[in-house]
Each structure stands twice: as structure tokens, then as C-alpha cells.
N, C-alpha and C positions, 0 to 999 in steps of 0.2 A: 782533543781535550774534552772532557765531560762538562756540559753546562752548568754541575754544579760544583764545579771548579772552580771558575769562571764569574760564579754570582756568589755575593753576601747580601745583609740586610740593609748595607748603606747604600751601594754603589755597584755598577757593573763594571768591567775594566778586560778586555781583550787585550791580545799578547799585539795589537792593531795599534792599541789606546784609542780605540773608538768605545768612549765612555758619557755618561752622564756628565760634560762640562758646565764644571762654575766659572762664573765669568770673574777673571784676573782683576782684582783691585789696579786701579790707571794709579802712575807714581805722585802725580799731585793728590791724591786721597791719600797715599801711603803720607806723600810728606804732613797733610795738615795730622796725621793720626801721630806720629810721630813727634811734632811739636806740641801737639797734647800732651804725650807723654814725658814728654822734657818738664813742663809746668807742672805736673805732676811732682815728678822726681824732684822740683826746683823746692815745692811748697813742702814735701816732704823733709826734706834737707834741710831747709829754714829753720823750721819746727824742731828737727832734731836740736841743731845748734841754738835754738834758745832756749832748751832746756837743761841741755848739756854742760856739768861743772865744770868749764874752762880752767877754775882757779887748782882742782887737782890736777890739772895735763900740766902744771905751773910748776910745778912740785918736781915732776917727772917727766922728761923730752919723752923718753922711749915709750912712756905709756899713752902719749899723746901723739908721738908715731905710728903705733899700732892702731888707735882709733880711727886715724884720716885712712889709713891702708882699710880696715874694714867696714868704712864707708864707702871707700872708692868701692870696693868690692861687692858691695852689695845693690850700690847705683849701677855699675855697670852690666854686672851681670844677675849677682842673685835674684834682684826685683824680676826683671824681664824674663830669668828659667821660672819663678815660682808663679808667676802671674800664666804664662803662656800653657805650662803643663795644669794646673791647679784649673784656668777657664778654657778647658781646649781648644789655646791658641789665640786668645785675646788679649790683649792689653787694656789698659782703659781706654787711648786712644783710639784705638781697636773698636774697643765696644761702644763709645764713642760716634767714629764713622761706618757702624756697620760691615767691619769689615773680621776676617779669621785665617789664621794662617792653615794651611791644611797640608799633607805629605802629598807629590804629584799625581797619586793617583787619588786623589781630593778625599784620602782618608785624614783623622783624625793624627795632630804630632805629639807625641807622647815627652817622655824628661828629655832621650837622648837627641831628639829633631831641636830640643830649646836650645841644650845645655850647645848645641856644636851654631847655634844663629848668636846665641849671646856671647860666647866667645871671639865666633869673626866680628860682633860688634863692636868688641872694644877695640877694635882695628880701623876698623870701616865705619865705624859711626862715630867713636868719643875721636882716638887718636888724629883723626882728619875731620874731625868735626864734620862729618858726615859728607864730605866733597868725594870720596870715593865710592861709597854707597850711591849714591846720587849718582856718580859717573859709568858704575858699571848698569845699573838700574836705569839706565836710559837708554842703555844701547842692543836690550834682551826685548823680548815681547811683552813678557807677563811681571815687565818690571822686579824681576830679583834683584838683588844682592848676593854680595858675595855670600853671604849665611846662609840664604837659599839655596844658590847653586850647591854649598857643600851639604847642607841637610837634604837637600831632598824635598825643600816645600816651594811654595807662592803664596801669596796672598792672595782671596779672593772677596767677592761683594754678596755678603746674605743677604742685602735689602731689594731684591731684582723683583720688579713686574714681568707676572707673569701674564702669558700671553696663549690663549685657548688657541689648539691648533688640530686644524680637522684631518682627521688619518682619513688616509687611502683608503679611495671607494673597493671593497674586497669583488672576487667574480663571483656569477649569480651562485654555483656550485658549490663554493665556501661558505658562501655568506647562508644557503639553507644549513649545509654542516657546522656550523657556528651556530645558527637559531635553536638549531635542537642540541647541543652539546652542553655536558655539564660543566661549566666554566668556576672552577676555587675561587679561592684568595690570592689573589695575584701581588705579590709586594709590591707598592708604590715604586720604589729604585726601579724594579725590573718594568713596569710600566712605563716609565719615561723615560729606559734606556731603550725600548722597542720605539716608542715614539720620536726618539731624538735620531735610532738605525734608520727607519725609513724617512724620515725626513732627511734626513744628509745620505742615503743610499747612493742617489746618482753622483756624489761628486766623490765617492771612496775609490781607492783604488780595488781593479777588480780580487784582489790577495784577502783584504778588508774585508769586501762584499760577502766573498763567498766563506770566510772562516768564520763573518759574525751571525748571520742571518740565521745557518743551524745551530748555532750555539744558544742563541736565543731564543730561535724556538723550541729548542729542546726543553729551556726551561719553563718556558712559559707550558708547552704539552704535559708537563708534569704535572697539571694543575686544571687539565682541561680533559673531559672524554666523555666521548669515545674516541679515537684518535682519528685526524686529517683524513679525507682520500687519496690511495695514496699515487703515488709520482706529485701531492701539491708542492708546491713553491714554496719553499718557508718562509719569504716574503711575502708571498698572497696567506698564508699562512697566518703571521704575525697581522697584517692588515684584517684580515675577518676575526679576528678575535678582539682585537682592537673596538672593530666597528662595533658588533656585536655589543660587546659591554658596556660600551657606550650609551648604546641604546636601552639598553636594562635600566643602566642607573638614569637614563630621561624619565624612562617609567615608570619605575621607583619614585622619584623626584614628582613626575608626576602625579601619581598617585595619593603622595602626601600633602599636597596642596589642597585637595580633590578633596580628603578626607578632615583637613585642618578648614578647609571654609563651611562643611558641612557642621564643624562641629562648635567653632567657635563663632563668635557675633562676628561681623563686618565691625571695621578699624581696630 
């Protein structure tokens, strides 16, 4: 498969699913977002009904039947399709706890990932007042639902500390071909799905290892030359280019300090 098959600008995702993981919202965040959202819908509802001309539904059963049918209808589902497609993937609860719904390979859920989670909702959240949601959602990893399981998503957490992680010291022969190579624009995704590969390298099965390692360096070589020496390792590979720009951007960094104390007063 071509590396650039294999990469977009959000995300990387092998046929492995060794990917750039977001970390699964745990089901008690799910629940408190969730009871947001009830309060929500509750004050919204309120609000309708007191504004709402009771005394013509008075006049007319049926037209006062149709109104409760599309309230139900728009508390159960429409709010939850138009909120979740319109903020991709939040709710207020949601945005709220920091949290987004995402399709499993932690891309973006469009109408039809909503329209098929708010319809098992009104199953699995109003009909059982949410005791089966609850019960299937406890017994999975990443805390789905049955709307989950049928769309295609999870819930995960945007509010994660992040945590600086020093790559792989590259071998001396890389790291000179790294020093003198012209290194691009390397997309963010593809940077931290290199650094997330070698960091979880050792415990992939070897199928994983050896499909993801030239796949990513292929992409990342695209972007770098003159090309590797060759027989390298595109694990030593990915680790020396890694290091390498790392080191630039110190220097850089550097640099700018260097040139900001020079120019500006102390404090």
C-alpha cells in the first residue's frame, strides 16, 4: 500500500490500526455529559411549554397530538442529529466535559454516524431511561453504546495533557545523514503518528511492525532529501529524522530568545 494512501491531514490509520489514539472518554464523564444534556433538553422544554398556546390544542385533540409527537421527536432525536453533525460531534454536555464523539478511526462523524446514534437512542437512552446504554457501556472498553457500536464511533477526551516524549537516540550514520538532509514540512498527524510507532514499536505484533514502519517512512521521505543510506532501517530511519528536527527546532527556539533579549529591555 502506498504511504500516501495510508496518511491524511488529520490522522494516520493502518490496515494494523496502529494509529494516532485519542484517549476513550471513561463512562462516568459520558454519564455526567449526558445528564447535562437532559437539563438542557429539560429547560428547553419548559420554555417551550410556557409559551406555548395550550388553550388552542383545547379547541383541537389532534392538533395537540401532533405537537407532543413533534416534541417528542425533536427531544429525542432531532436536537442530538443537529447538535452532533452542525459541532462535529458535541453536544453541550459534550462541550461541556470536554469530550467529542469521533468515527473509530478518530475521524470526524458526519449526519449519517448522528442520525443512526440518535435513533438507537431513543432505545437505549429514553425507552429504558438509559439502563441499557449504561449496561452495554460497561461491559466494552471504550464505553460505547449500542449507537456506537452501530455507527462506527466512541467517545473520546480533547482536554489530555500532553506529555513531551524524547525519541529514539538515531545511530551515529543516520543522525550525520539527518544533519545534512533537507527535512520539509512534516504534517503534525504524521509526526505524532511516527512518535506514537516507535514508541509502542516493541509491543506490536511483528505483522504491525514490519507493514507500519515503511509505510511511514515512506511518508515522512517524501518530505526529506536526499534519501536514507541505503539497506537503513526505517525505524532507525524515522528515529533520525525525528531527532534531527528536533534539534533544529531547539535552535530555532534558541535562537529567538538569543535575539528577543538582545533586543528587548530585561522584564
Amino acid at each position: 500500500m502506498a504511504a500516501r494512501g495510508i496518511f491524511d491531514t488529520e490522522r494516520f490509520v493502518t490496515a494494523e490500526a496502529v494509529e494516532v489514539e485519542l484517549p476513550a472518554a471513561s463512562l462516568p464523564l459520558r454519564m455526567v455529559s449526558g445528564i447535562i444534556d437532559l437539563l438542557v433538553v429539560a429547560a428547553g422544554v419548559l420554555i417551550l411549554l410556557l409559551v406555548t398556546p395550550f388553550e388552542l390544542f383545547g379547541r383541537d385533540a389532534a392538533l395537540g397530538q401532533a405537537f407532543g409527537i413533534v416534541v417528542m421527536a425533536l427531544v429525542m432525536a432531532g436536537l442530538p442529529i443537529t447538535l452532533e453533525t452542525l459541532l462535529h460531534g458535541r453536544t453541550v454536555g459534550k462541550l461541556v466535559m470536554g469530550l467529542r464523539t469521533v468515527r473509530d478511526d478518530t475521524g470526524p462523524i458526519g449526519l449519517r454516524h448522528a442520525t443512526i446514534r440518535a435513533l438507537a437512542g431513543t432505545v437505549e437512552l429514553w425507552m429504558t431511561l438509559g439502563g441499557l446504554a449504561l449496561l452495554v457501556a460497561a461491559t466494552n472498553e471504550r464505553a460505547r453504546r449500542i449507537g456506537d457500536l452501530l455507527a462506527g464511533t466512541y467517545v473520546v477526551r480533547e482536554r489530555v495533557r500532553l506529555r513531551l516524549v524524547e525519541p529514539p537516540e538515531p545511530s551515529p550514520q543516520l543522525a550525520a545523514w539527518a544533519g545534512g538532509a533537507d527535512i520539509g514540512v512534516i504534517p503534525d498527524a504524521l509526526l505524532v503518528a511516527v512518535r506514537q510507532f516507535l514508541l509502542r514499536a516493541p509491543g506490536l505484533t511483528a505483522e504491525a511492525r514490519a507493514s507500519t514502519g515503511p509505510a511511514l517512512a515512506g511518508a515522512v521521505l517524501e518530505r526529506v532529501a536526499p534519501p536514507p543510506p541505503g539497506g537503513a532501517h526505517p525505524e532507525d530511519v524515522l528515529a533520525a529524522v525525528l531527532a534531527e528536527r528536533r534539534r533544529r527546532d531547539e535552535d530555532r527556539l534558541d535562537r529567538a530568545d538569543a535575539l528577543r533579549a538582545r533586543l528587548l529591555p530585561p522584564g
